[in-house]
N, C-alpha and C positions, 0 to 999 in steps of 0.2 A: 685162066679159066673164065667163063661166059657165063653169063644168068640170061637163061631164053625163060622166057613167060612159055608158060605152054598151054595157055588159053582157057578155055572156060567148056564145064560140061554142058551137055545137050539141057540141063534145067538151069542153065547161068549162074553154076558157083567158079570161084575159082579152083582151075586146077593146082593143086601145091606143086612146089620146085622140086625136083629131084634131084638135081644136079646143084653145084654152085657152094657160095660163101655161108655158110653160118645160118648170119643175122636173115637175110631174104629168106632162106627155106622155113626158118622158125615165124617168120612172119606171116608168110603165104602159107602154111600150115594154122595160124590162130586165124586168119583170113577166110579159112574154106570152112571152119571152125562156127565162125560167125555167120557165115553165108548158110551153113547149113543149118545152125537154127532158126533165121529167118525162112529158109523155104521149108522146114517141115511145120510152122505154124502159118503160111501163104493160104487165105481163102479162109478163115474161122471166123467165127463170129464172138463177138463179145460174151453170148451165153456160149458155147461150146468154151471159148476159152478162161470160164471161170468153173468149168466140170474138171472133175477132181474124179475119173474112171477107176482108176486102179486101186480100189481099196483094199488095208483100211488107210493108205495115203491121202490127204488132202492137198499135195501137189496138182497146180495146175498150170496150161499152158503158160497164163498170165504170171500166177508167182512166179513160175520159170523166168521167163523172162524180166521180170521187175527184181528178181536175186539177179541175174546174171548184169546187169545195171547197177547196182548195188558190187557187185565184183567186180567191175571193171574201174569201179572210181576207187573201190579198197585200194586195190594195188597199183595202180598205177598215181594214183593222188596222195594216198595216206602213205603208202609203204616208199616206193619209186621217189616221188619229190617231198616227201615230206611236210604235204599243208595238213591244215586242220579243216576237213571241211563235215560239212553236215551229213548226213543220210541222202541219198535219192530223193527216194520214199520216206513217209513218217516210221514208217516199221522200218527198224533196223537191218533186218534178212530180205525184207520185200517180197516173201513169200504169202502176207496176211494180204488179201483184199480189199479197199476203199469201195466201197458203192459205186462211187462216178468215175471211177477210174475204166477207161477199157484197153485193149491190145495193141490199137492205137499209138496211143497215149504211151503206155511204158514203153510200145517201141522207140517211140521218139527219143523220150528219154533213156532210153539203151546207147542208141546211136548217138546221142550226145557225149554219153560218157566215154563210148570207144571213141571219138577224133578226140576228145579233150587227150586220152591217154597214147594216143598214138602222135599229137605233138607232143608231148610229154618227152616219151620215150625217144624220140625224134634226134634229141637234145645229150642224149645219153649215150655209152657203150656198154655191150655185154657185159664190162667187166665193172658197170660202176654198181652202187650198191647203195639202200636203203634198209630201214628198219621194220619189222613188223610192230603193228602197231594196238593191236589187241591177241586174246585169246591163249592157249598156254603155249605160244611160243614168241611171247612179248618181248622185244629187244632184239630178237634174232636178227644178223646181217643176213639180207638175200640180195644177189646180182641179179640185174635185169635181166640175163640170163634165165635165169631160175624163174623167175616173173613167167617170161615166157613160156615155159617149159610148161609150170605150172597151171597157166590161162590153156594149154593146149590140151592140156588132160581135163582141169576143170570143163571145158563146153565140151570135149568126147566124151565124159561122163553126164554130163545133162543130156546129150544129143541124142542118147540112147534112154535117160529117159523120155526123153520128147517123143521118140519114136514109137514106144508104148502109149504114152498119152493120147497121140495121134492116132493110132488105130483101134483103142476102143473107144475113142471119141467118135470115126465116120469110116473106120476100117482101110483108109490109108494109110500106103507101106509101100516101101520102094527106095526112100532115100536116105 
């Protein structure tokens, strides 16, 4: 069996695999994951993306994305290879605000933490395993498997928060 790429939507995410091996579908699935929280926060402004619409939640576009930078070096740095590494952000969830901080900015460092974690995992199989490293389920074995699995539900349930965020922020909806 064949892994065909099957291209990319009319707003430039990728399309996931439907077809094919495992590991690629689980990947091109956190991939469309990631693509689509960067274009439902495309075009904000740094005050739009420090509004917190949906109350009484204080989530906003920005802590969205500075947690989801924060998640991606959890698991794949802390849990997957097992360093010690520091926070992102100085806020350990990365949901709290910095002043000079903008969208920018934690994009950046988003996207750092995903290629750090995708050579990471690069290096690995489904079946190898690391340990959780905080929270109450300290110790636990999870397979990079599970990782995955995990990273693909965690951004579908942000993405849908995003998706709210986004439209009482300027009433964009669509993706």
């Amino acid at each position: 069996m064949t892994t065909r790429t099957p291209g990319t939507l009319p707003d430039g995410r990728p399309v996931p695999l439907m077809t094919g091996p495992e590991r690629p579908m689980l990947e091109s699935w956190l991939d469309f994951h990631r693509a689509t929280l960067e274009l439902k926060f495309r075009g904000l402004d740094d005050i739009q993306a420090r509004l917190a619409p949906a109350e009484p939640s204080a989530l906003t576009p920005l802590g969205l994305v500075q947690h989801l930078a924060e998640v991606e070096r959890n698991w794949w740095q802390r849990v997957v290879a097992g360093l010690d590494v520091p926070p992102v952000f100085e806020e350990a969830t990365g949901y709290a605000l910095d002043p000079g901080r903008g969208l920018d900015e934690a994009f950046t460092a988003w996207r750092g933490e995903v290629t750090r974690g995708r050579r990471l995992r690069a290096a690995r199989s489904l079946e190898d395993t690391g340990r959780i490293t905080d929270g109450p389920m300290t110790g636990a074995e999870v397979s990079v498997r599970w990782v995955l699995i995990h990273l693909i539900e965690e951004y579908a349930r942000h993405n849908g928060h995003a998706d709210i965020l986004r439209e009482r922020i300027d009433g964009t909806t669509g993706f």
